[in-house]
Structure formats: structure tokens, C-alpha cells
C-alpha positions in Angstrom: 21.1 69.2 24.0 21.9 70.3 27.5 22.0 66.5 28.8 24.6 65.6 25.9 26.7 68.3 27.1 25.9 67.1 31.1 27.1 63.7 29.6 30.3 64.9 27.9 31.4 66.9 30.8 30.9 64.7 33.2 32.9 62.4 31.3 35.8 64.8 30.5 36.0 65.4 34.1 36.0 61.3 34.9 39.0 61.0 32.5 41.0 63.8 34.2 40.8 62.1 37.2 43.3 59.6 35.4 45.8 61.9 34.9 45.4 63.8 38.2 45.5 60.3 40.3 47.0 57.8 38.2 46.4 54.2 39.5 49.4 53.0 42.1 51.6 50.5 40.7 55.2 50.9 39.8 54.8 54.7 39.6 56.6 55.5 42.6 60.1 56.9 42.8 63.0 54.2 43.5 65.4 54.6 46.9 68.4 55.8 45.6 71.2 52.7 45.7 74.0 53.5 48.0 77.7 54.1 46.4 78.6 50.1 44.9 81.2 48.9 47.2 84.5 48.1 44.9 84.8 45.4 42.9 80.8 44.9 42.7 78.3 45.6 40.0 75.1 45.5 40.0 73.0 43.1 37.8 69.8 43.7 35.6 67.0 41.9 36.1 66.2 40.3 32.8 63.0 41.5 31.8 63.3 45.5 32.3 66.7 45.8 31.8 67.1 47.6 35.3 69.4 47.9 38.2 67.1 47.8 40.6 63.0 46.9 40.8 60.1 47.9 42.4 56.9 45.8 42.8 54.1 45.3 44.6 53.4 41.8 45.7 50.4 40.0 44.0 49.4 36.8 43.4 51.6 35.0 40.9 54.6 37.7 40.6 57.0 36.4 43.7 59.6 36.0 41.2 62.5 38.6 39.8 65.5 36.9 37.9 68.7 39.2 37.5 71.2 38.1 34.4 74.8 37.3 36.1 77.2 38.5 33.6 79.6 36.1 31.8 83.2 36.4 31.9 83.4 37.7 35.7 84.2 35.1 38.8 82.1 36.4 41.5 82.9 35.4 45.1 80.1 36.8 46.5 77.0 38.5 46.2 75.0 41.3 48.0 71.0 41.0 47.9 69.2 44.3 48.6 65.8 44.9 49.9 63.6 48.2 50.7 60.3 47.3 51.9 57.6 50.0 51.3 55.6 48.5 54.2 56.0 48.0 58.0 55.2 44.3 57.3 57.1 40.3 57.2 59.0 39.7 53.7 60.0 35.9 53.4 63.1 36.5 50.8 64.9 33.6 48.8 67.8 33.5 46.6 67.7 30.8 43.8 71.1 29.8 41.9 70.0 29.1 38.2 73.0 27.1 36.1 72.9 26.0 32.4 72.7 22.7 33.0 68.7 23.5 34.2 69.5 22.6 38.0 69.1 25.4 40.6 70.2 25.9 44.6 68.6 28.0 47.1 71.5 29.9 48.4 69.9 32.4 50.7 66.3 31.9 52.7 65.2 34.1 55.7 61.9 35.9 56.9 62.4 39.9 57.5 60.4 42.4 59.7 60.7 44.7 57.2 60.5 48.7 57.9 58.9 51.1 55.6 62.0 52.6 53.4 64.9 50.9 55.7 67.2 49.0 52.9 68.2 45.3 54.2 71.1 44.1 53.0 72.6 40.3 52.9 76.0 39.2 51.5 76.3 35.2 50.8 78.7 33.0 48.6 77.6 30.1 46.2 77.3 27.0 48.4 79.6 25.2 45.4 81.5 27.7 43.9 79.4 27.2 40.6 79.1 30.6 38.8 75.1 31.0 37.8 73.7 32.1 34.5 70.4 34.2 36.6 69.8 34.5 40.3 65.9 34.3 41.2 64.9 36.6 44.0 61.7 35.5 45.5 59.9 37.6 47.7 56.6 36.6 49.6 54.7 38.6 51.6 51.2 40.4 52.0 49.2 41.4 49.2 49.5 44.4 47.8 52.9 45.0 50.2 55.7 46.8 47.7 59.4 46.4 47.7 62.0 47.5 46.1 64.7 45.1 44.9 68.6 45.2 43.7 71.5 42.3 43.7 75.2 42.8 43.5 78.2 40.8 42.3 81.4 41.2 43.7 85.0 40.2 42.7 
């Protein structure tokens, strides 16, 4: 009896550990955004529904798409990066368009610094107005980021 009640303790303890020290992931707080410059809005990526992302870089999940909003003529766009890790994030901007073609409109390799938001405006290279923009970050495993994308008027 005394070894059952050993076991079941000991695993009451082990689960509490769970909730005490959940397992890293997404669970940390977002940067705040700074004030939206006028005549921008921020888009939502497509599967959360969010303004802005965090992840943590992992084999196969380089990839955010953000829905551009229909009935608006953007002119240009702000991309918006917070690295979580003194570390080099290779970032890329991908036009989407309905017809199923795509442009790289944005490409360049950042020494990023923990919590110090990078920011890069850029225009479409043809004046074509996307359906999604794919932001593609690469960088070291297990690095996190945080990640928002503007359109402006």
C-alpha cells in the first residue's frame, strides 16, 4: 500500500511540473506593435487570424502567409521583425496573385538583436495588388521571432 501511494505521489508531483513549467513554444508574451502609421493596416495572417505572430524556427515552418484585403490599393507595404535571439534571420517577402504566380519582392539577411523590431517598407515590383504575402524567415533552430506586415494607402 505505501508503494502505491509512493507511485501516485510521485506522479501527482511529475504532472504539476506541467503546469508550473509549461513547455516553451508560442507561450511568450508579444512586443507590443508601435502606433500604425496613417493610412496603414495591418494584415492577419491566414491561419490564426492575428495581427502579429510569434514562432520559433523549426524545420518545415519557414513560412507565414498574411491575407491582403480586397477592395484597398496599397502602394506600399511595411514588413516587421522582432527577433527573440542575438542571431542571423534571412527574411523574404513572396507576392501571391490569383492567377497562381508569385514574386519575391523583398530578400535580405539581418543581424538580428534580441527584442529590437526591424522594420522594411517596399512597393510591388508591378504594381499588381496580391491576394497573400508569404513571409519566409530562415534562421537557426529553435531561434524565435516575432512577425507583423502592414498595408498602406
Amino acid at each position: 500500500m505505501k508503494r502505491i501511494s509512493f507511485l501516485l505521489s510521485m506522479a501527482t508531483a511529475m504532472s504539476l511540473s506541467v503546469f508550473v513549467n509549461p513547455a516553451p513554444g508560442n507561450s511568450q508574451a508579444l512586443e507590443p506593435l508601435p502606433a500604425t502609421p496613417k493610412n496603414c493596416i495591418y494584415f492577419r495572417e491566414v491561419t490564426s487570424g492575428q495581427i502579429q505572430v510569434r514562432k520559433r524556427s523549426q524545420r518545415g515552418n519557414e513560412n507565414t502567409d498574411f491575407a491582403v484585403p480586397t477592395g484597398v490599393r496599397f502602394t506600399y507595404y511595411i514588413a516587421q521583425l522582432v527577433p527573440e535571439n542575438n542571431a542571423t534571420y534571412d527574411a523574404e517577402l513572396f507576392f501571391k496573385y490569383n492567377d497562381g504566380s508569385n514574386s519575391r519582392v523583398f530578400n535580405k539577411s539581418i543581424a538580428g538583436r534580441r527584442f529590437v523590431r526591424q522594420s522594411a517598407t517596399f512597393r510591388s515590383p508591378s504594381m499588381r495588388q496580391p491576394f497573400q504575402i508569404n513571409f519566409r524567415i530562415s534562421t537557426a533552430r529553435n531561434n524565435a521571432y516575432q512577425i507583423s506586415l502592414l498595408g498602406c494607402k
